[in-house]
N, C-alpha and C positions, 0 to 999 in steps of 0.2 A: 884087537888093539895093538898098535904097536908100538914097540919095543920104546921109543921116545915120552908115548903118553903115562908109559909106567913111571916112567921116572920124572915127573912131573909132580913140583911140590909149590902149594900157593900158602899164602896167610893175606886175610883182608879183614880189616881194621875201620871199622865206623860209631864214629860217640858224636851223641847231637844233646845229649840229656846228659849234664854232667851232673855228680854229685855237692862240689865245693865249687865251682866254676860257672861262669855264664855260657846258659847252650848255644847252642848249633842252630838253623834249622834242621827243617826234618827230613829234607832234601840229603841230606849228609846220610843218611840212615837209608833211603833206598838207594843214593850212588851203590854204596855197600857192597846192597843185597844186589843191584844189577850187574857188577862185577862179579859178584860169586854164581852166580847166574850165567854167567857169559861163560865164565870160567867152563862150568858143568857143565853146559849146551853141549849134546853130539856134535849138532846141527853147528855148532862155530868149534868152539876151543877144545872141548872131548876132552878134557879133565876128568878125571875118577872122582865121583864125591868124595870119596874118602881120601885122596890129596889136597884137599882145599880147604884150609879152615876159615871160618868166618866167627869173628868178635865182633858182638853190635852190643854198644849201649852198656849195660849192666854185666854184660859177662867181658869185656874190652879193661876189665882192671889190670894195676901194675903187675902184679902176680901173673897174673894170667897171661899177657903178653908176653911178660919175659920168659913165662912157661912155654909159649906157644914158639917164640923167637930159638930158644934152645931144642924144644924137639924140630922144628924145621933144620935145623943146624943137625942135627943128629940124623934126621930120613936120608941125607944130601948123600950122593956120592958121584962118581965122576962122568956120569952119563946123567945126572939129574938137572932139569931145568928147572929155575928157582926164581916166583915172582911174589914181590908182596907192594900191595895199594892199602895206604892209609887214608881215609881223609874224619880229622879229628884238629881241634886246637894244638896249636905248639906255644910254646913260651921261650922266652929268653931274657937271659941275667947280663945285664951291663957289664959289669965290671965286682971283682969282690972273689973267694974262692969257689963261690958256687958259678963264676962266669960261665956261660954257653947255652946252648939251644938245647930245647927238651923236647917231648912228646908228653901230650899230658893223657894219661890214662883219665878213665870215667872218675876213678877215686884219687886224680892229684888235689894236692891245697895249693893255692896262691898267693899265701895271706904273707910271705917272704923267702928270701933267696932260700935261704936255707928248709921250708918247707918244699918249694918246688924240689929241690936237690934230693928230698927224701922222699917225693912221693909222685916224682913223676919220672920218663927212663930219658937219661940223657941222649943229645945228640952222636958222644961217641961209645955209649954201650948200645945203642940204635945202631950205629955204621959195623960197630964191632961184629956184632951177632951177623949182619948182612955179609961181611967181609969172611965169617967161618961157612956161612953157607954156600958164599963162590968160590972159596978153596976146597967144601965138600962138593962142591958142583965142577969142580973142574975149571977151564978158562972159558968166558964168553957165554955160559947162562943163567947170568941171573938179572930180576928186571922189577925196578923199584918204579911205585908210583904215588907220589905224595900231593893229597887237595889240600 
C-alpha cells in the first residue's frame, strides 16, 4: 500500500427513510453504498476499509455525524486526503435567527426554524468541521460531494 492510501480518510452519508421528515427514494441509499464501495475497491480507489465510514439511514443521526465529522477532523494530518459524499435532504430558514442552510440528519424535525436549528447540523458547522479537516489535511486534499 502506499504511503498516499494510508492517509486517506472518507465519511459517506445516505438517509432516504427519515424519522420526522419526508423520504428519500431508495436510490439515495445505494448511491451510498456504491460510493463506499468504490471507495474500498483495490480494483478503483484502494481505500483501507477501515478509513471509510459509511452512515446509512438510522445510524446517519445528528450525533452521529457530528461524531463522525470531528473524528475525521481528528485522523487528518498533513499528508491525508480527505473526502466526504452526502446525499440526504437539506433544509433551509428564510429569514429569522435561525436563517441558513442545514443538513438534515435521519432524526432532524421540521415542524420550525427553531426545531430544524436544533436538530439538524447547519450549513456552517457542516463547512466548519470540512475546513478543520483541510487544515488537518494540509492544502489541496480534501473532496466534498453533495446529492
Amino acid at each position: 500500500m502506499t504511503q498516499h492510501l494510508k492517509s486517506v480518510r472518507a465519511l459517506v452519508v445516505g438517509i432516504a427513510n427519515y424519522q420526522h421528515v419526508n423520504g428519500l427514494p431508495p436510490t439515495v441509499l445505494q448511491d451510498a453504498q456504491d460510493i463506499h464501495d468504490l471507495l474500498v475497491d483495490p480494483q478503483h480507489c484502494g481505500y483501507p476499509a477501515g478509513s471509510v465510514q459509511l452512515l446509512l439511514d438510522g445510524a446517519a443521526t445528528q450525533a452521529a455525524i457530528r461524531q463522525s465529522l470531528a473524528g475525521l477532523t481528528a485522523r487528518c494530518d498533513l499528508d491525508s486526503t480527505v473526502f466526504c459524499y452526502v446525499s440526504s435532504h437539506g433544509g433551509r430558514i428564510e429569514s429569522g435567527p435561525c436563517a441558513g442552510e442545514y443538513l438534515l440528519p435521519v432524526d432532524a424535525a421540521y415542524t420550525s426554524a427553531e426545531a430544524v436549528a436544533q436538530t439538524a447540523i447547519s450549513g456552517g458547522e457542516f463547512i466548519e468541521a470540512l475546513r478543520c479537516a483541510e487544515r488537518g489535511a494540509g492544502a489541496g486534499h480534501p473532496g466534498f460531494v453533495a446529492q
